[in-house]
ROVO-428114 format. One record per residue: residue number from 1; residue in three letters; x, y, z of N, C-alpha, C, O in turn. Coordinates in pm, whole numbers, plus 50000, padded with zeros to 5 digits. Example, Ala and Ser with C-alpha at 12.3 -4.5 7.8 and 13.67 -1.06 7.14 Angstrom:
<kollums>
kollum num: 1&residuo: ala&n.xx: 51319&n.yy: 49431&n.zz: 50780&ca.xx: 51230&ca.yy: 49550&ca.zz: 50780&c.xx: 51320&c.yy: 49670&c.zz: 50780&o.xx: 51424&o.yy: 49668&o.zz: 50846;
kollum num: 2&residuo: ser&n.xx: 51285&n.yy: 49775&n.zz: 50708&ca.xx: 51367&ca.yy: 49894&ca.zz: 50714&c.xx: 51290&c.yy: 50003&c.zz: 50787&o.xx: 51341&o.yy: 50114&o.zz: 50804;
</kollums>
This chain:
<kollums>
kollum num: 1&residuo: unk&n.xx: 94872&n.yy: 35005&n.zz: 72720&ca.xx: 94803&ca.yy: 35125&ca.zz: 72678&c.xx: 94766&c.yy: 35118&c.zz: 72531&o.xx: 94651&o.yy: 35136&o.zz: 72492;
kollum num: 2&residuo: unk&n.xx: 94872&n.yy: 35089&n.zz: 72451&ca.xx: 94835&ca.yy: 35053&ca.zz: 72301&c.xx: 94688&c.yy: 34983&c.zz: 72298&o.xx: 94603&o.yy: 35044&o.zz: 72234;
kollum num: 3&residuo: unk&n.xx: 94652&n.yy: 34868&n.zz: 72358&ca.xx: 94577&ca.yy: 34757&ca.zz: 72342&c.xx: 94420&c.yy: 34848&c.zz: 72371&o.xx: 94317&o.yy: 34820&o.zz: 72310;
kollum num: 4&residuo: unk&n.xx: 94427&n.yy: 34944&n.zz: 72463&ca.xx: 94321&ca.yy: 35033&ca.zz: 72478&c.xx: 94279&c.yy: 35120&c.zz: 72368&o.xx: 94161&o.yy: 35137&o.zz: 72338;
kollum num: 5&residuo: unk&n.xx: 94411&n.yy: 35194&n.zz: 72289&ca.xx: 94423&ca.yy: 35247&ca.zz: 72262&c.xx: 94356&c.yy: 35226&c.zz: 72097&o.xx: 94285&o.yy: 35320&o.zz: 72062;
kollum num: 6&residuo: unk&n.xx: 94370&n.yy: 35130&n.zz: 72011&ca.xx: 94402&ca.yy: 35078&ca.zz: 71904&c.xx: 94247&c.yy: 35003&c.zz: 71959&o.xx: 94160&o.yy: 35060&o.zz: 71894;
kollum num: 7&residuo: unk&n.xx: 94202&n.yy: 34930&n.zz: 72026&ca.xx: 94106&ca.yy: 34851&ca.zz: 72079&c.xx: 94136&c.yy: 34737&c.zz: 72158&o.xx: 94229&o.yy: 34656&o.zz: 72151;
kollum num: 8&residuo: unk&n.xx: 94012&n.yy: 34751&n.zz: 72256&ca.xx: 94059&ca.yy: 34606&ca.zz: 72369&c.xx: 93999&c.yy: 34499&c.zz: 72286&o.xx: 93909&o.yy: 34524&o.zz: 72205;
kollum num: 9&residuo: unk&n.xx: 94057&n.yy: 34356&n.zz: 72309&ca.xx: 94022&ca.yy: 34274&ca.zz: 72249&c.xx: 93972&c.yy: 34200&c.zz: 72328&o.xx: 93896&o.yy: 34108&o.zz: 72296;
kollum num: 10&residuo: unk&n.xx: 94018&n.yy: 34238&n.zz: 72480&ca.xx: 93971&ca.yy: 34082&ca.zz: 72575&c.xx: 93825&c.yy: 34173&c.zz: 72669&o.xx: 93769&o.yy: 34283&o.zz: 72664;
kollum num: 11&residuo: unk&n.xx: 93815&n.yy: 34038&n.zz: 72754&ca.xx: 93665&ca.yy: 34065&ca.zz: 72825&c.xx: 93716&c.yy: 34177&c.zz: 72963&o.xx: 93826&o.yy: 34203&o.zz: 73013;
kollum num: 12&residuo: unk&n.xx: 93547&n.yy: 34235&n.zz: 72995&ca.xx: 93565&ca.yy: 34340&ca.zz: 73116&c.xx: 93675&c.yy: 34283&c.zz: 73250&o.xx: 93768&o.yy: 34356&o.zz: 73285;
kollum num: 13&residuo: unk&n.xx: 93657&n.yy: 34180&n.zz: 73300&ca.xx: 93708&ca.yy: 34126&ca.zz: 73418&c.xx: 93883&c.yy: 34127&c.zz: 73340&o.xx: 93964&o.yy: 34184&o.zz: 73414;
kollum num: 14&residuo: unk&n.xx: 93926&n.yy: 34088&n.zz: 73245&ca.xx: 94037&ca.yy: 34111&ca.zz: 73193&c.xx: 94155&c.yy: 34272&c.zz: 73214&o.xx: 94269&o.yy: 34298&o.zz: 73253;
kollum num: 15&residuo: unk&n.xx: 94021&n.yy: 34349&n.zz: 73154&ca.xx: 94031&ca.yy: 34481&ca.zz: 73161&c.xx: 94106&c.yy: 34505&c.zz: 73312&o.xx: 94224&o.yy: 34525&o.zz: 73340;
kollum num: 16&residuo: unk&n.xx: 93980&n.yy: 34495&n.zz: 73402&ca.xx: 94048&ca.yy: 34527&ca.zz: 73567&c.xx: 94147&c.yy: 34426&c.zz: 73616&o.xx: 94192&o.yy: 34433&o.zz: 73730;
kollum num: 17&residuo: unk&n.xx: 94174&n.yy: 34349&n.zz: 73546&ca.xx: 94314&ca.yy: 34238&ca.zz: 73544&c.xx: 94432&c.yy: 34349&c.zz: 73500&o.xx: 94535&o.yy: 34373&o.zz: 73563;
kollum num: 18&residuo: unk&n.xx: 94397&n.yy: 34397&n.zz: 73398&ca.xx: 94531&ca.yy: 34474&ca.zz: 73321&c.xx: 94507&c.yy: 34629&c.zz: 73426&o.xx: 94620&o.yy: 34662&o.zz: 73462;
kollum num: 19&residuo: unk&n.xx: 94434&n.yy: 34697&n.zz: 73466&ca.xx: 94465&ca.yy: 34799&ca.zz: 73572&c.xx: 94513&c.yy: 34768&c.zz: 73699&o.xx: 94529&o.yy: 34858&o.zz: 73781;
kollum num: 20&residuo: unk&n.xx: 94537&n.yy: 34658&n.zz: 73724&ca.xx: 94579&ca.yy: 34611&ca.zz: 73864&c.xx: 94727&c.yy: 34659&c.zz: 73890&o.xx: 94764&o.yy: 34668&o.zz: 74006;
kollum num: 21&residuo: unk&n.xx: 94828&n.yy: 34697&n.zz: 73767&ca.xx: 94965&ca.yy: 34777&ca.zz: 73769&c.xx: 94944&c.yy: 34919&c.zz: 73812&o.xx: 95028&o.yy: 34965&o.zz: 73889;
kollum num: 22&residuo: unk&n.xx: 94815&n.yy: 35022&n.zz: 73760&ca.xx: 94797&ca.yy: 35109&ca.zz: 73745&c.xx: 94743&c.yy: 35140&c.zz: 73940&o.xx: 94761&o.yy: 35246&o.zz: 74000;
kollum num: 23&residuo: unk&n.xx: 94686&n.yy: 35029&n.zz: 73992&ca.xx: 94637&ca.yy: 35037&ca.zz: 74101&c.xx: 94751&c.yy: 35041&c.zz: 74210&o.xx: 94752&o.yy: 35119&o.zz: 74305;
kollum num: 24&residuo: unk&n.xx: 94873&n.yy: 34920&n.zz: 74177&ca.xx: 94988&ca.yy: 34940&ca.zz: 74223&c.xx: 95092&c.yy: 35064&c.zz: 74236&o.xx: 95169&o.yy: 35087&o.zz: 74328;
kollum num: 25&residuo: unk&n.xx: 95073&n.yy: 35128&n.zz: 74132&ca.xx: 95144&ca.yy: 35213&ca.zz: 74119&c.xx: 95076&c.yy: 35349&c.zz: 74175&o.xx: 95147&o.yy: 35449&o.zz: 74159;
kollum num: 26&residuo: unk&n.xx: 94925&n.yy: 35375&n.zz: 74251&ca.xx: 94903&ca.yy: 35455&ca.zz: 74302&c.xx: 94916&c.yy: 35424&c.zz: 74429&o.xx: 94912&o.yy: 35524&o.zz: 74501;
kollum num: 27&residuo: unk&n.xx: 94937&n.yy: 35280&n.zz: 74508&ca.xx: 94941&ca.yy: 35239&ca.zz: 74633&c.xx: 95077&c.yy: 35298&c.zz: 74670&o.xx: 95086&o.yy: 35337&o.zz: 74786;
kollum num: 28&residuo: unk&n.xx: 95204&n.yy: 35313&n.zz: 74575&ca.xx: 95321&ca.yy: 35350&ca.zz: 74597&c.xx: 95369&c.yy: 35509&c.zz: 74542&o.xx: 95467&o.yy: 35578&o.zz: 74570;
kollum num: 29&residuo: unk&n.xx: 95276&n.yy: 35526&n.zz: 74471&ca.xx: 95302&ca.yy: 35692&ca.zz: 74457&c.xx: 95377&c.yy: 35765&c.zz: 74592&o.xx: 95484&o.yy: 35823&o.zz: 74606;
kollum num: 30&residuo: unk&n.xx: 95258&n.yy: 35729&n.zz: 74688&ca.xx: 95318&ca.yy: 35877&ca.zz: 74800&c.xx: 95416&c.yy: 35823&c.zz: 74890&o.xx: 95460&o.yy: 35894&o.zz: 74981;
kollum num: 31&residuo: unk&n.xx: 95463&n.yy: 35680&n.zz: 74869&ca.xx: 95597&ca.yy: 35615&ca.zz: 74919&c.xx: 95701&c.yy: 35701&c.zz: 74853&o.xx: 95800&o.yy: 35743&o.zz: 74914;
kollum num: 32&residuo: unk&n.xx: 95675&n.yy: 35728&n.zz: 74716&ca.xx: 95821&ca.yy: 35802&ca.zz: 74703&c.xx: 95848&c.yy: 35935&c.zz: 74717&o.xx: 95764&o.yy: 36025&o.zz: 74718;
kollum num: 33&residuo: unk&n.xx: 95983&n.yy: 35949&n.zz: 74730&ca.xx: 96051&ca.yy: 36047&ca.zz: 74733&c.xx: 95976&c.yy: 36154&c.zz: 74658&o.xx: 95920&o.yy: 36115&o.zz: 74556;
kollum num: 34&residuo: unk&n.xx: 95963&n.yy: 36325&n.zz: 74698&ca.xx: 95908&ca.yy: 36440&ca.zz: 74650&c.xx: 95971&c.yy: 36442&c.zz: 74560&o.xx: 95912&o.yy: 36469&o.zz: 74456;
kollum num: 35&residuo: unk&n.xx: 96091&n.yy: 36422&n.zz: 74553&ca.xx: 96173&ca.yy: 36447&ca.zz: 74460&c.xx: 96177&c.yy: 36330&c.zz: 74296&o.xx: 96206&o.yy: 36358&o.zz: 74180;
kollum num: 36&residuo: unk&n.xx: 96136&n.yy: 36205&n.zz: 74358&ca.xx: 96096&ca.yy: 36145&ca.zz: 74236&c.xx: 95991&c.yy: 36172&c.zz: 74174&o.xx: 95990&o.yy: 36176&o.zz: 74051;
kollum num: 37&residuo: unk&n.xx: 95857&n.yy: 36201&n.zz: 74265&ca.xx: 95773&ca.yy: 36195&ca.zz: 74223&c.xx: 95716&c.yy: 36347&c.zz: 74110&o.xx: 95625&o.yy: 36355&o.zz: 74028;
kollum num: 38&residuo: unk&n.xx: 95813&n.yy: 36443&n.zz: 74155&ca.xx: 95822&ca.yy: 36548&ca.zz: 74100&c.xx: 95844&c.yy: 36512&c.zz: 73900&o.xx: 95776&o.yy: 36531&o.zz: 73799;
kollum num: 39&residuo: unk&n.xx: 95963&n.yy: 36458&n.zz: 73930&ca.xx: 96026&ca.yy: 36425&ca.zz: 73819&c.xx: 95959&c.yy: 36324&c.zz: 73684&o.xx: 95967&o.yy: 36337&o.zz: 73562;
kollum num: 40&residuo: unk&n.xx: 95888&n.yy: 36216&n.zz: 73774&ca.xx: 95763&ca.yy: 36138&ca.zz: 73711&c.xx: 95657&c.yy: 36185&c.zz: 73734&o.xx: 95580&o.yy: 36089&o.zz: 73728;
kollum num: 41&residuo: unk&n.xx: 95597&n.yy: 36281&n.zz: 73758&ca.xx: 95491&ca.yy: 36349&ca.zz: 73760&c.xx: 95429&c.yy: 36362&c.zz: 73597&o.xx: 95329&o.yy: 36301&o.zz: 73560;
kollum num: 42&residuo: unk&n.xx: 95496&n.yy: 36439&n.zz: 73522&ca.xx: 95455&ca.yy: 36465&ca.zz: 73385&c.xx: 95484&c.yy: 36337&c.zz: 73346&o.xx: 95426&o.yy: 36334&o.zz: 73237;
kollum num: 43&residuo: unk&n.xx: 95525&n.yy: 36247&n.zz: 73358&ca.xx: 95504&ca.yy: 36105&ca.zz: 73232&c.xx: 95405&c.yy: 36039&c.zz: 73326&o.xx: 95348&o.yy: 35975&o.zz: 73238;
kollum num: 44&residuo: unk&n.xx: 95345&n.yy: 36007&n.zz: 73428&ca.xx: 95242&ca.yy: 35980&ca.zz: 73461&c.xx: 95114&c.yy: 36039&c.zz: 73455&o.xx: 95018&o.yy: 35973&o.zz: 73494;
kollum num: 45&residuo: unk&n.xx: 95100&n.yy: 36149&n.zz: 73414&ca.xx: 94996&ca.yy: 36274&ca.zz: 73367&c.xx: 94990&c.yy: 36225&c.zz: 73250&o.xx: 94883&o.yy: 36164&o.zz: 73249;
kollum num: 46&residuo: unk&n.xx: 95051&n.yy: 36210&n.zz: 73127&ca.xx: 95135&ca.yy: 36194&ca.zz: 73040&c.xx: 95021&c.yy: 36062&c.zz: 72972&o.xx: 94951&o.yy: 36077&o.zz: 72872;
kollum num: 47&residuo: unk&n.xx: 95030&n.yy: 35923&n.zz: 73066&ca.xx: 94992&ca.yy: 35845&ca.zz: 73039&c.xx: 94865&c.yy: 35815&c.zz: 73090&o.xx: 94784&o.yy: 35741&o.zz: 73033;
kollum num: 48&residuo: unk&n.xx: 94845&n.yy: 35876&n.zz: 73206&ca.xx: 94661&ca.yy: 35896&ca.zz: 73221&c.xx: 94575&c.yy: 35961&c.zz: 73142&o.xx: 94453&o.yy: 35949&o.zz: 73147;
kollum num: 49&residuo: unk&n.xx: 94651&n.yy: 36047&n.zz: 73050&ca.xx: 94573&ca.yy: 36130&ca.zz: 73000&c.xx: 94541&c.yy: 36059&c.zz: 72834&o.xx: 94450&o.yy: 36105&o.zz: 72765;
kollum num: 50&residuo: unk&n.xx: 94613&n.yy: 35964&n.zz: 72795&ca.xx: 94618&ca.yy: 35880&ca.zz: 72685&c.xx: 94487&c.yy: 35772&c.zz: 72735&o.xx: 94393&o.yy: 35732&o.zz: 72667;
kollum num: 51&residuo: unk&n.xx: 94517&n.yy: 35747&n.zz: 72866&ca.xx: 94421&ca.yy: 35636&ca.zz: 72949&c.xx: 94250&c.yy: 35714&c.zz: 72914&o.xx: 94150&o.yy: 35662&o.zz: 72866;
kollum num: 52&residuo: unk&n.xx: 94267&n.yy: 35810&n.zz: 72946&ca.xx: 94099&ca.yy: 35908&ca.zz: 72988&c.xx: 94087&c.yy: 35916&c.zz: 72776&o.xx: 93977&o.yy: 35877&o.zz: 72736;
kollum num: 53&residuo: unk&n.xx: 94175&n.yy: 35956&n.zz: 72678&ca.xx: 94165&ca.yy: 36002&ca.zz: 72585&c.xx: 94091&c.yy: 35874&c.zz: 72472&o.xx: 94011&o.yy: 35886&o.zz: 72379;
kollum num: 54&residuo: unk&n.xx: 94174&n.yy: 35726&n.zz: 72541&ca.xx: 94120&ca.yy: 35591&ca.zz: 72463&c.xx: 94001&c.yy: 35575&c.zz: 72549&o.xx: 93931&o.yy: 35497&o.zz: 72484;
kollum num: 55&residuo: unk&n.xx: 93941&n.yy: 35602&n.zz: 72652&ca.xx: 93845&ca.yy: 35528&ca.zz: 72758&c.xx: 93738&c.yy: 35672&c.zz: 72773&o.xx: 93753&o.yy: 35792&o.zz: 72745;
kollum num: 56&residuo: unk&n.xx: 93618&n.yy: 35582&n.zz: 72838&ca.xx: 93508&ca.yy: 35718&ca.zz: 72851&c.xx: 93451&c.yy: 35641&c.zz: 72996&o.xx: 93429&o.yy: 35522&o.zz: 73020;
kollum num: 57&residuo: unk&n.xx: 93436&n.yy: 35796&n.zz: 73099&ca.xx: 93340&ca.yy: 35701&ca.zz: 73207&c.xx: 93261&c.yy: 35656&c.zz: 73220&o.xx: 93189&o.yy: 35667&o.zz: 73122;
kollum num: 58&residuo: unk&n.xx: 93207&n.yy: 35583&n.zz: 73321&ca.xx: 93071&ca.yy: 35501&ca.zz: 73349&c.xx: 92960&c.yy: 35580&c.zz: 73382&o.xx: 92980&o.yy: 35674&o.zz: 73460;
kollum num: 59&residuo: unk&n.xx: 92861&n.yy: 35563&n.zz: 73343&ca.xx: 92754&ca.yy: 35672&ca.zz: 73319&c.xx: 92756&c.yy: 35656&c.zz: 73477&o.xx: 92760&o.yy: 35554&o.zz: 73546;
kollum num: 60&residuo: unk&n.xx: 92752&n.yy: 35782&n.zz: 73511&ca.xx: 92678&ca.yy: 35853&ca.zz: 73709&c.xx: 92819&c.yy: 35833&c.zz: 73781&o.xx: 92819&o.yy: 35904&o.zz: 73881;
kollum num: 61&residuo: unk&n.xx: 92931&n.yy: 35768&n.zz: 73770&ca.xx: 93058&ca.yy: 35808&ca.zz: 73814&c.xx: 93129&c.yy: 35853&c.zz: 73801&o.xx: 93189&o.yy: 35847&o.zz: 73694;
kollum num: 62&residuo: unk&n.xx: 93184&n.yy: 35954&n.zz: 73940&ca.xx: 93304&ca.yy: 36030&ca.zz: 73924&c.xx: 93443&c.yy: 36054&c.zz: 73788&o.xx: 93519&o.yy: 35961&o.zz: 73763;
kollum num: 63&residuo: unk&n.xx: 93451&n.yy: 36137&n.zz: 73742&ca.xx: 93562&ca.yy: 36127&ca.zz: 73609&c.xx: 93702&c.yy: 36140&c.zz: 73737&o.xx: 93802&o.yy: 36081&o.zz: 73696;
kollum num: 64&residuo: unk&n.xx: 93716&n.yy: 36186&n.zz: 73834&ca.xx: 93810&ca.yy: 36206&ca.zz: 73956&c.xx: 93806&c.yy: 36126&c.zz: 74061&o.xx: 93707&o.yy: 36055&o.zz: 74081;
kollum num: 65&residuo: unk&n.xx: 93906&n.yy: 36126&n.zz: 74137&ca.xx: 93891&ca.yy: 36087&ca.zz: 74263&c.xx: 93984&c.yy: 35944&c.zz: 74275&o.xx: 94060&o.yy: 35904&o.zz: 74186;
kollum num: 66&residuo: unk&n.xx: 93967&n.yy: 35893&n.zz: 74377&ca.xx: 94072&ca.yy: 35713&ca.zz: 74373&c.xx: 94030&c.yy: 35656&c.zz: 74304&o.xx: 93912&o.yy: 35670&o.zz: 74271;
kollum num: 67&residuo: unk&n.xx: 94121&n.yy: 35556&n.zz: 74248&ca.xx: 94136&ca.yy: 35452&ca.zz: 74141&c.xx: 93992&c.yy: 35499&c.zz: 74050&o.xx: 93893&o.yy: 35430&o.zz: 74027;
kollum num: 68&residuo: unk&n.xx: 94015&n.yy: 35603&n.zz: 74019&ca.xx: 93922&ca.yy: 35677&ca.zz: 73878&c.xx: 93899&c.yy: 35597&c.zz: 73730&o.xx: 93817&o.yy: 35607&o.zz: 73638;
kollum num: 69&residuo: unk&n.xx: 94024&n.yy: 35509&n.zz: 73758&ca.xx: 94060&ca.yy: 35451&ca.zz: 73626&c.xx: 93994&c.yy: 35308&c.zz: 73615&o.xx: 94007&o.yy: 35226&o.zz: 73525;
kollum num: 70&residuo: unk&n.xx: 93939&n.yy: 35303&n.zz: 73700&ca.xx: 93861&ca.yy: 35168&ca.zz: 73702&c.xx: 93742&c.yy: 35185&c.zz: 73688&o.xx: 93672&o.yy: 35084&o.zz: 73679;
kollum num: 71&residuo: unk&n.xx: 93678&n.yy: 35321&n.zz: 73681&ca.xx: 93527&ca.yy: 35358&ca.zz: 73617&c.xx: 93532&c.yy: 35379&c.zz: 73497&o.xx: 93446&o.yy: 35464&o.zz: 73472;
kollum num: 72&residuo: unk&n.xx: 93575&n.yy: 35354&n.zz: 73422&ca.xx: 93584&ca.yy: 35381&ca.zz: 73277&c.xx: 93581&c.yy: 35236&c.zz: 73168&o.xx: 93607&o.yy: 35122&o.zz: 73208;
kollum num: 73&residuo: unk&n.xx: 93542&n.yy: 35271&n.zz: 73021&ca.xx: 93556&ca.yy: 35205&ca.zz: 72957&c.xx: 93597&c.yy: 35230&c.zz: 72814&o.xx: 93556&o.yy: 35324&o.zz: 72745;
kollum num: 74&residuo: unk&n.xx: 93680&n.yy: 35138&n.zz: 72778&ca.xx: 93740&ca.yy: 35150&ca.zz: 72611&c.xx: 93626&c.yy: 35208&c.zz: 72507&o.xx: 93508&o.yy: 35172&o.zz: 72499;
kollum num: 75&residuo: unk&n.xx: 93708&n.yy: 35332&n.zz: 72410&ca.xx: 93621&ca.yy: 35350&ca.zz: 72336&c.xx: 93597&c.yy: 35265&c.zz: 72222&o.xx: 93518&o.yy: 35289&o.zz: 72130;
kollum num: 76&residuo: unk&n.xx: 93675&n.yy: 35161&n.zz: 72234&ca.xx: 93689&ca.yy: 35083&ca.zz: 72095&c.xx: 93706&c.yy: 34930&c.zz: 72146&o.xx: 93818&o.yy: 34887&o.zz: 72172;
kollum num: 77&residuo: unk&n.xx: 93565&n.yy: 34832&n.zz: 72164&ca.xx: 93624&ca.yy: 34699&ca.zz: 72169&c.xx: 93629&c.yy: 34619&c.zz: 72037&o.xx: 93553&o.yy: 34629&o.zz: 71941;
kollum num: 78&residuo: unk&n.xx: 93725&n.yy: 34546&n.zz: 72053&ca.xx: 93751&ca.yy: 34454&ca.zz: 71925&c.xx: 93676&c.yy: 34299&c.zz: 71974&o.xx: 93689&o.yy: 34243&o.zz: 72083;
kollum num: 79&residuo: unk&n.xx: 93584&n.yy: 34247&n.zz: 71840&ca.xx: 93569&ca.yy: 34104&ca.zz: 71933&c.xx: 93541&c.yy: 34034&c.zz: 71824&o.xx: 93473&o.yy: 34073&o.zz: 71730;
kollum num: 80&residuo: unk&n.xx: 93602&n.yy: 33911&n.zz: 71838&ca.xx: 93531&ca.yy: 33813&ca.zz: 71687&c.xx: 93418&c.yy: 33814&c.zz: 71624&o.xx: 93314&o.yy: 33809&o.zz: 71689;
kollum num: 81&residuo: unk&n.xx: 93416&n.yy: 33823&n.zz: 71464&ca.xx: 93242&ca.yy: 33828&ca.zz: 71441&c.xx: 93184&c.yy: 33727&c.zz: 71499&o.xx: 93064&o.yy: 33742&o.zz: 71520;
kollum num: 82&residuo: unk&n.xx: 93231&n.yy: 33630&n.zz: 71532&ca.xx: 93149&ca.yy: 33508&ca.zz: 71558&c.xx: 93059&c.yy: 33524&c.zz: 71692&o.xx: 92942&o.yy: 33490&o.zz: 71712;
kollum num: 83&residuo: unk&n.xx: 93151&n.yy: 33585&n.zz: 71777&ca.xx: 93102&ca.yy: 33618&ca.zz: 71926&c.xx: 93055&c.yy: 33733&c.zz: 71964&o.xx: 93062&o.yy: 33758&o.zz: 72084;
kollum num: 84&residuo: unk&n.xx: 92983&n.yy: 33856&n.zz: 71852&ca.xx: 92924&ca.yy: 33951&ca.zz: 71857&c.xx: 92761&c.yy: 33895&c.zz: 71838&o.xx: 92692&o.yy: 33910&o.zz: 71738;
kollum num: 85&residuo: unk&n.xx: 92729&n.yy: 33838&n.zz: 71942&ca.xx: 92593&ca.yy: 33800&ca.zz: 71920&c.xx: 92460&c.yy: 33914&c.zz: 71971&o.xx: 92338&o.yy: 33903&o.zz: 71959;
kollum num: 86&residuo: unk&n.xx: 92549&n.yy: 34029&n.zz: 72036&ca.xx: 92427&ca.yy: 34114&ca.zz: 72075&c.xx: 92448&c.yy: 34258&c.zz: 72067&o.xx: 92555&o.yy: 34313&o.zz: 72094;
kollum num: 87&residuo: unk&n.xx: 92339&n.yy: 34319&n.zz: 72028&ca.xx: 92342&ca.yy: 34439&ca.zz: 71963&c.xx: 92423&c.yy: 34547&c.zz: 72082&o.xx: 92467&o.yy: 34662&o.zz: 72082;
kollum num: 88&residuo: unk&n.xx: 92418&n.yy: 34477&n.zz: 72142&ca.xx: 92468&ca.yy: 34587&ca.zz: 72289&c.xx: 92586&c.yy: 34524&c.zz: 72325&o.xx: 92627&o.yy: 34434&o.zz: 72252;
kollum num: 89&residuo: unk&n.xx: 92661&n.yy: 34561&n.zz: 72444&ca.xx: 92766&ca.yy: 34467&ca.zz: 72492&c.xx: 92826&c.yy: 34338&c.zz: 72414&o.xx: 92750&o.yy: 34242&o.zz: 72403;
kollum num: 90&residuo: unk&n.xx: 92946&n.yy: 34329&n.zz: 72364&ca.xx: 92979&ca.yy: 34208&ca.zz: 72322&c.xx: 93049&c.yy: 34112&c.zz: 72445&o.xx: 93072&o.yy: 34154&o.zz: 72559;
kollum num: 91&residuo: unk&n.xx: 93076&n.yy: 33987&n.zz: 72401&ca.xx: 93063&ca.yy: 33889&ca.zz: 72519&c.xx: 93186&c.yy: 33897&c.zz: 72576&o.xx: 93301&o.yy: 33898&o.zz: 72531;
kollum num: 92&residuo: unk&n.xx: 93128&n.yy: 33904&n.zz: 72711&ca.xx: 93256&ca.yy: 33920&ca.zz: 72795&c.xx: 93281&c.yy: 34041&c.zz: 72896&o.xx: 93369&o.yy: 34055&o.zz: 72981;
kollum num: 93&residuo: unk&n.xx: 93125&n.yy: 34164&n.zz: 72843&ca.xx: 93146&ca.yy: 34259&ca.zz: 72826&c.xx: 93002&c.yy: 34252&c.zz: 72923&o.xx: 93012&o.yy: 34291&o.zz: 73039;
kollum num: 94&residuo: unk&n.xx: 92892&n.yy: 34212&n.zz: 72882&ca.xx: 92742&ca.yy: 34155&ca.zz: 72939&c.xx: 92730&c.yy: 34205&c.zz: 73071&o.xx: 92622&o.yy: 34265&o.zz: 73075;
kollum num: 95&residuo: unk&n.xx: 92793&n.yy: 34212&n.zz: 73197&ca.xx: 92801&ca.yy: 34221&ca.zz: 73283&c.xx: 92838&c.yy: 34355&c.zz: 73300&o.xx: 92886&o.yy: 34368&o.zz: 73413;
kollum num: 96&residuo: unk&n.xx: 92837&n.yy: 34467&n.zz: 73233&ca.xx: 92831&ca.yy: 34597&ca.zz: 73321&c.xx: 92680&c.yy: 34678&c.zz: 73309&o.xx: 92599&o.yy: 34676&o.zz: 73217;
kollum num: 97&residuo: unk&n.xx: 92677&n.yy: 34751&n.zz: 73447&ca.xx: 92560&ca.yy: 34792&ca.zz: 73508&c.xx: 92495&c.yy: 34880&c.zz: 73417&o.xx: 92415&o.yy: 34947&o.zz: 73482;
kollum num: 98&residuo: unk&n.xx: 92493&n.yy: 34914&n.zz: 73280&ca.xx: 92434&ca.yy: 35015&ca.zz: 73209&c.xx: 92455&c.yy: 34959&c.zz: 73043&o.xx: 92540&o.yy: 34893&o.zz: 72983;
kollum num: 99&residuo: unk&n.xx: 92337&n.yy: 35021&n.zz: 73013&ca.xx: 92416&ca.yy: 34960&ca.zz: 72812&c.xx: 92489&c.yy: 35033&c.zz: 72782&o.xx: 92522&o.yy: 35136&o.zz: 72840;
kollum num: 100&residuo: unk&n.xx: 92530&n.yy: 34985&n.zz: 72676&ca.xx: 92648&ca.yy: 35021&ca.zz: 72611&c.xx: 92612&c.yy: 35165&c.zz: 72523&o.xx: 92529&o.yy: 35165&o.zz: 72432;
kollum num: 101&residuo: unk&n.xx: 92693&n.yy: 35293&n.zz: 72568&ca.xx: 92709&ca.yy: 35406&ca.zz: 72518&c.xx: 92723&c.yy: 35406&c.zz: 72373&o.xx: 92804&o.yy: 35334&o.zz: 72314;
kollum num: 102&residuo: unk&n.xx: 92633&n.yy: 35497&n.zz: 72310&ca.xx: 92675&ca.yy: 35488&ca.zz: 72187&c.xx: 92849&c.yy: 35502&c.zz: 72112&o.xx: 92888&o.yy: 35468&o.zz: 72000;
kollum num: 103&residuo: unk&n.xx: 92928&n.yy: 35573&n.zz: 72240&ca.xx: 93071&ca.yy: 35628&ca.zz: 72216&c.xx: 93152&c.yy: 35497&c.zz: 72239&o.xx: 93273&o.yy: 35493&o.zz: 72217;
kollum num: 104&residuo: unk&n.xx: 93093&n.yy: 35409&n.zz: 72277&ca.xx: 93177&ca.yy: 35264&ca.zz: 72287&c.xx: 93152&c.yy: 35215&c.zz: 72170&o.xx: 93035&o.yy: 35186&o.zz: 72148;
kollum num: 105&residuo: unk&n.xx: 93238&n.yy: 35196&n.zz: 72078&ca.xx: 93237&ca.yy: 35093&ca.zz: 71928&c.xx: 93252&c.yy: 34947&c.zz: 71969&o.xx: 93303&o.yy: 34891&o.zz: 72066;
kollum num: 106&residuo: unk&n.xx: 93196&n.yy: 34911&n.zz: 71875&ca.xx: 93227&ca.yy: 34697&ca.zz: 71849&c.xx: 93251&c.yy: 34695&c.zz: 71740&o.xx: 93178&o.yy: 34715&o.zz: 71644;
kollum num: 107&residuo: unk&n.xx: 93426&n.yy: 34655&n.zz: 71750&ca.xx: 93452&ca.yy: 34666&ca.zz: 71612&c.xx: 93463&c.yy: 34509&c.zz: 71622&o.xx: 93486&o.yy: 34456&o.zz: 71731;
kollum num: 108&residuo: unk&n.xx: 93443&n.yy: 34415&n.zz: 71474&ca.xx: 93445&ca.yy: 34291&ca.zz: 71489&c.xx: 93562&c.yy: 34259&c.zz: 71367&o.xx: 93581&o.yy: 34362&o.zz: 71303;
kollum num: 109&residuo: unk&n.xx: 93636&n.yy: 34157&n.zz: 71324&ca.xx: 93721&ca.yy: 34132&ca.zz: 71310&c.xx: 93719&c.yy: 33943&c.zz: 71315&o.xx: 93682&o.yy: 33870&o.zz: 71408;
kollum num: 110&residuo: unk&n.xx: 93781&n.yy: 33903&n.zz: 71159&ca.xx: 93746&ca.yy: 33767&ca.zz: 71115&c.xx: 93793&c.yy: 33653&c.zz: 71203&o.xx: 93767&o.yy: 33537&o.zz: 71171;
</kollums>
């Protein structure tokens, strides 16, 4: 969460590498107990809401609904000056379906 938080440094496909816990952990949500889930309820609110607060959605998709958290993107990527070769998307990044929001930063770094 920090790494979102502070800025991602690595590429998009990385990104949905690092939500693949977050995906796990909704496959097993309604496995548990009412009673756990009661109890972890607010620290999982807790930490989605840090998730939605570092990240902004994908322009025309749902902010709700299943694995929600995989339509979104960091408001802050970090990427070498060297490999900021384009005014839009930095590399790694090239491959999503819309340009880059003005609310997404490229911050670059020596």
């Amino acid at each position: 969460m920090n790494d979102v938080e502070e800025g991602y440094s690595w590429c998009a496909p990385e990104l949905s590498n690092d939500l693949s816990c977050r995906d796990a952990l909704a496959r097993v949500w309604p496995l548990l107990s009412p009673r756990v889930r009661t109890i972890r309820q607010p620290e999982l609110d807790g930490i989605d809401d840090r998730y939605r607060r570092a990240t902004i959605p994908w322009p025309g998709r749902p902010e709700q609904g299943a694995r929600w958290w995989t339509w979104r993107v960091p408001r802050i990527l970090e990427v070498e000056a060297s490999e900021q070769r384009d005014p839009d998307w930095p590399l790694g990044w090239e491959m999503m379906p819309f340009p880059r929001p003005a609310s997404v930063a490229v911050v670059t770094y020596p």
